[in-house]
SEPAVEX-90530 format. One record per residue: residue in one letter; x, y, z of N, C-alpha, C, O in turn. Coordinates in nm, 4 decimals. Layout:
BEGIN
  aa      n_c1      n_c2      n_c3     ca_c1     ca_c2     ca_c3      c_c1      c_c2      c_c3      o_c1      o_c2      o_c3
   a         X         Y         Z         X         Y         Z         X         Y         Z         X         Y         Z
...
***
This chain:
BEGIN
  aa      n_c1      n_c2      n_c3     ca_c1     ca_c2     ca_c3      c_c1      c_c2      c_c3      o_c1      o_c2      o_c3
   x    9.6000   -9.7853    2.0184    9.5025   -9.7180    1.9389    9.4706   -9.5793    1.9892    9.4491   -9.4802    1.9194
   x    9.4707   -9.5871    2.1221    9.3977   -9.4342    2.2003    9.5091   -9.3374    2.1804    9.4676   -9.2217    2.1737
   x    9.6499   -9.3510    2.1679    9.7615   -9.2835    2.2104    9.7401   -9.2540    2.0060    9.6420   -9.1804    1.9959
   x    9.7690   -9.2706    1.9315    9.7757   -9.2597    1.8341    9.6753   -9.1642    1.7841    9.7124   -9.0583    1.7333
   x    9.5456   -9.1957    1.7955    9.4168   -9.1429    1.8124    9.4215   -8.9343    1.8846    9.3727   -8.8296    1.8421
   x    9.4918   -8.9644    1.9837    9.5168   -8.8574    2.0590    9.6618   -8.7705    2.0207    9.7058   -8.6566    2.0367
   x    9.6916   -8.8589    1.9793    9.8255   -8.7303    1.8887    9.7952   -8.6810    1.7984    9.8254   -8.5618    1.7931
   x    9.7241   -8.7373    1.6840    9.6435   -8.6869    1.5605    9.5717   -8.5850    1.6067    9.5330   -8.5036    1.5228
   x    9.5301   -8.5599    1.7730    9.4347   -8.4362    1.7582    9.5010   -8.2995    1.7820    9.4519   -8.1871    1.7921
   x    9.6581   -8.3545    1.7893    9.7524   -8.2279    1.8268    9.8285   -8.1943    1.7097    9.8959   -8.0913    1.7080
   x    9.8239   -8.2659    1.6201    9.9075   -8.2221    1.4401    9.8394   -8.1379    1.3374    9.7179   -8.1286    1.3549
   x    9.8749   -8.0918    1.2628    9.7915   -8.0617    1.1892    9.8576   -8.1280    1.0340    9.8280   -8.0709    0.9291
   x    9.9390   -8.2395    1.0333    9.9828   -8.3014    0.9035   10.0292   -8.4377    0.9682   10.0248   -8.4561    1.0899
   x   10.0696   -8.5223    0.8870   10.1273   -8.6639    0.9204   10.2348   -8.7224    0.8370   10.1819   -8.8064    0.7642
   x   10.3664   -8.7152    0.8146   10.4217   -8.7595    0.7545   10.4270   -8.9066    0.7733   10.4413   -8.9430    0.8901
   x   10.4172   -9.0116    0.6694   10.4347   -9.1355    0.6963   10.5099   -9.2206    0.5962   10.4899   -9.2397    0.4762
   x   10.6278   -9.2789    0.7023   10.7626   -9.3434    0.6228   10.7415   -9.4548    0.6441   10.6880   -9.5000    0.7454
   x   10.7865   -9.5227    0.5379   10.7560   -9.7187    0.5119   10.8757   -9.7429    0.4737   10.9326   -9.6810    0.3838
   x   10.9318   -9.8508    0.5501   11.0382   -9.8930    0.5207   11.0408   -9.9907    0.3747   10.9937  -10.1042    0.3830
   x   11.1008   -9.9393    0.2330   11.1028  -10.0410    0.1270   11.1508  -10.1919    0.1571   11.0944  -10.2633    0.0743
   x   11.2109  -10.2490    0.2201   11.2062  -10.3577    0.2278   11.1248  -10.4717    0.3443   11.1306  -10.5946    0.3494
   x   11.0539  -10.3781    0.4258   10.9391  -10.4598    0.5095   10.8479  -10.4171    0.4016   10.8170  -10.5109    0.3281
   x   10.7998  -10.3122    0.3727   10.6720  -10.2811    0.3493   10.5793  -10.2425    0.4759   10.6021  -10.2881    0.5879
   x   10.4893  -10.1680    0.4522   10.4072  -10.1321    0.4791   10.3412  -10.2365    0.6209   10.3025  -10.3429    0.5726
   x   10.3261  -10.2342    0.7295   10.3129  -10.2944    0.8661   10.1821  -10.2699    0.8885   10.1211  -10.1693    0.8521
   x   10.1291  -10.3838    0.9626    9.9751  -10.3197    1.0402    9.9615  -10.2278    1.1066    9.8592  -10.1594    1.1108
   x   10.0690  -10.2086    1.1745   10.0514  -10.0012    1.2777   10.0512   -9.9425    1.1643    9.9624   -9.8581    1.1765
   x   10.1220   -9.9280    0.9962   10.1322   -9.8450    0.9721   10.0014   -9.8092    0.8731    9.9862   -9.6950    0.8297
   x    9.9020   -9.9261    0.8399    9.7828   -9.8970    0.7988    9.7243   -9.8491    0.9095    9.6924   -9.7304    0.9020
   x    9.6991   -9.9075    1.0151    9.6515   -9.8417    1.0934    9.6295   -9.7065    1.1633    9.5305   -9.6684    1.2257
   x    9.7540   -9.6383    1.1362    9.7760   -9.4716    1.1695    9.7537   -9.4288    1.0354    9.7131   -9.3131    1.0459
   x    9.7586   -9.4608    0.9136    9.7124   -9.4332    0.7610    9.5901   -9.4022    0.7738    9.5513   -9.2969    0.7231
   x    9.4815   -9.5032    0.8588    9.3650   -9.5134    0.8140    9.2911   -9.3640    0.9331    9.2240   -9.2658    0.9015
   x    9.3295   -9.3978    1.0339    9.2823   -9.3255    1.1456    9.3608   -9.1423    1.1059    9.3374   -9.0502    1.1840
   x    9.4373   -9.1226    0.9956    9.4914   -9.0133    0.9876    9.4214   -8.9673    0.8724    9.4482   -8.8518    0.8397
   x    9.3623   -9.0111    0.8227    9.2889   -9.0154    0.6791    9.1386   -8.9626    0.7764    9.0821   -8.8535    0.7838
   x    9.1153   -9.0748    0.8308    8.9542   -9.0518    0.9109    8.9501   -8.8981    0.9834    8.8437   -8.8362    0.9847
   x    9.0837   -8.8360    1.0488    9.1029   -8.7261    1.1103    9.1210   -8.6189    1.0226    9.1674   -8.5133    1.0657
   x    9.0830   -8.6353    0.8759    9.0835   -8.5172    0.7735    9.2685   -8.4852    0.7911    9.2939   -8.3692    0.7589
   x    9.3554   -8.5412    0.8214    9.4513   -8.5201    0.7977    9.5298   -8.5813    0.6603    9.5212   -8.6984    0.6233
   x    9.6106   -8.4718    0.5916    9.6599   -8.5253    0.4634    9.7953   -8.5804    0.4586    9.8847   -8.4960    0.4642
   x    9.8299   -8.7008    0.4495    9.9810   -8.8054    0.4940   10.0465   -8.7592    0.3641   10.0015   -8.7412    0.2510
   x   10.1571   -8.7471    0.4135   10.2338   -8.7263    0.2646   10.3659   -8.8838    0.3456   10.4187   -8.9094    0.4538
   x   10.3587   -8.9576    0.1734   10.4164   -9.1221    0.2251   10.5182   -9.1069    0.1974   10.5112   -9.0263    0.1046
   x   10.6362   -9.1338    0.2172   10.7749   -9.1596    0.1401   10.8246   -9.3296    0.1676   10.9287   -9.3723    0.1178
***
């Protein structure tokens, strides 16, 4: 959580890739949600 948390304060964007046949993972809501909370705008593919 902290390491994730602390890279977001060095980006200024977040690209975030989901694999179509897992779907979408708990890390990857999880860095969704906390990148969202950091006023950062995810662009998903």
């Amino acid at each position: 959580g902290s390491e994730v948390e602390r890279i977001l304060t060095m980006v200024e964007g977040v690209l975030l890739l989901v694999d179509a046949s897992e779907g979408p993972l708990p890390q990857t809501r999880f860095v969704l949600k906390k990148s969202i909370e950091g006023n950062k705008r995810p662009i998903v593919l």
